[in-house]
C-alpha positions in Angstrom: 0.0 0.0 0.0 1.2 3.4 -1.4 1.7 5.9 1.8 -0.6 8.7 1.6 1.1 12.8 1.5 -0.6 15.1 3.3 -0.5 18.3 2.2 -0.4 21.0 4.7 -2.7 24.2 4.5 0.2 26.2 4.7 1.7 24.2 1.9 -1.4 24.7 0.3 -1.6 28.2 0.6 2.2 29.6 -0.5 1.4 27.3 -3.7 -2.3 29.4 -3.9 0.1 32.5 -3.8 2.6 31.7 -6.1 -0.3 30.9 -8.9 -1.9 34.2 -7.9 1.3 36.0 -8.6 2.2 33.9 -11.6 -1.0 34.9 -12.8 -1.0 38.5 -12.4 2.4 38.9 -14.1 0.9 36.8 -17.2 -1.8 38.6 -17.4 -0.1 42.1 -17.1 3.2 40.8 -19.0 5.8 41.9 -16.3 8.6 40.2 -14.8 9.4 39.2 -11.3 11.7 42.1 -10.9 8.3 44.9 -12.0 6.3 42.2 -9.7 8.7 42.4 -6.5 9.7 46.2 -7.0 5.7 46.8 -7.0 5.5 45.0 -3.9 8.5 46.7 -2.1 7.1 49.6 -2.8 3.8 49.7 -1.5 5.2 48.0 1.7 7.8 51.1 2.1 4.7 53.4 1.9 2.5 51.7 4.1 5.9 52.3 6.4 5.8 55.5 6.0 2.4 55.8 6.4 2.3 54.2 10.0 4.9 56.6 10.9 4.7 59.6 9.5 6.4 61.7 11.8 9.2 59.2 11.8 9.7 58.7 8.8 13.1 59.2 9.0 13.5 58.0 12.0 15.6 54.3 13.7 12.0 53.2 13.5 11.5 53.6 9.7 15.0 52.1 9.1 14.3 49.4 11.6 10.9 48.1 10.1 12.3 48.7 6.5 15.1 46.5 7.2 13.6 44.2 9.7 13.0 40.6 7.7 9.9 40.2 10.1 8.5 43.0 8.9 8.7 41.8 4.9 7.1 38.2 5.8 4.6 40.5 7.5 3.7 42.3 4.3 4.0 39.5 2.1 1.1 38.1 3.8 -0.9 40.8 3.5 -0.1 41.5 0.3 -1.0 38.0 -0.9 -4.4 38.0 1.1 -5.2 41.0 -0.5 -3.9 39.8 -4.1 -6.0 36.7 -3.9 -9.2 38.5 -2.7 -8.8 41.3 -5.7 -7.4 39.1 -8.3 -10.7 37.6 -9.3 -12.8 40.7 -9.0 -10.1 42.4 -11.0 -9.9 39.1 -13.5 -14.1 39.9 -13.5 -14.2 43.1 -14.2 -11.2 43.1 -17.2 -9.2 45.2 -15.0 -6.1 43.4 -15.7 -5.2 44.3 -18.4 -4.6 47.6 -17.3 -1.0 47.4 -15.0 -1.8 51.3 -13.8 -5.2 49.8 -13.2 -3.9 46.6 -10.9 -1.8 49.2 -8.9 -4.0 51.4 -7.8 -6.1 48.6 -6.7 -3.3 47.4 -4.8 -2.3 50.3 -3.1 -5.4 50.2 -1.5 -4.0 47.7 0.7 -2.0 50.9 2.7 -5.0 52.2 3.6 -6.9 49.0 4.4 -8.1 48.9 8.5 -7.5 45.1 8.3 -3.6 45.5 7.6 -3.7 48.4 9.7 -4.9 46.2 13.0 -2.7 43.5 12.1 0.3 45.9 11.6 -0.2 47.1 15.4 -1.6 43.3 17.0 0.7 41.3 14.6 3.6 43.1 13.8 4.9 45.8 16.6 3.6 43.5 19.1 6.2 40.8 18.0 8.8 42.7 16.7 11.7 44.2 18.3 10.8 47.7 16.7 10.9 49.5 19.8 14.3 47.9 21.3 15.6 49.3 17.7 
């Protein structure tokens, strides 16, 4: 008898994200460097966004460089892809890359990532031994 292979939901899930991604940059035609530079981006602003005042402050440097932080926005970011990505697919917004960012930005000024910045992320970071 053949052992069985369980798949894990997080297992299940990066694989959801990678197809999410692999599908937004087919149907926009850009490469993983547009893709990840898209993503940095957005994740500097909603930085910069959280502390305003501080923006150049240890704090902004800290979380900018902090890798906690970047697995932090990654899942947001890819919660938030694969909740837009079919109303975007739905709607023929895809093809439109200016289009697919603005939709994305949205993300810095969503009260979700906003809570889980503050419960998830300063909690368990070490942004204020910085």
């Amino acid at each position: 008898m053949k052992p069985t292979v369980k798949i894990t939901r997080i297992a299940k899930t990066r694989a959801s994200n990678h197809l999410n991604k692999d599908v937004v940059k087919g149907l926009l035609k850009i490469s993983e460097y547009d893709y990840f530079w898209t993503k940095a981006d957005l994740g500097i602003l909603f930085i910069k966004n959280q502390f305003p005042e501080l923006a150049t402050s240890e704090y902004y440097d800290y979380a900018t460089s902090d890798s906690f932080f970047w697995a932090w926005w990654n899942l947001q970011w890819a919660n938030w892809e694969a909740e837009l990505l079919p109303v975007l697919i739905e709607h023929n917004i895809m093809q439109h890359i200016g289009l697919w960012k603005l939709e994305m930005k949205q993300l810095l000024f969503d009260s979700n990532a906003h809570h889980s910045f503050h419960h998830n992320y300063i909690k368990k970071s070490k942004i204020y031994e910085a």
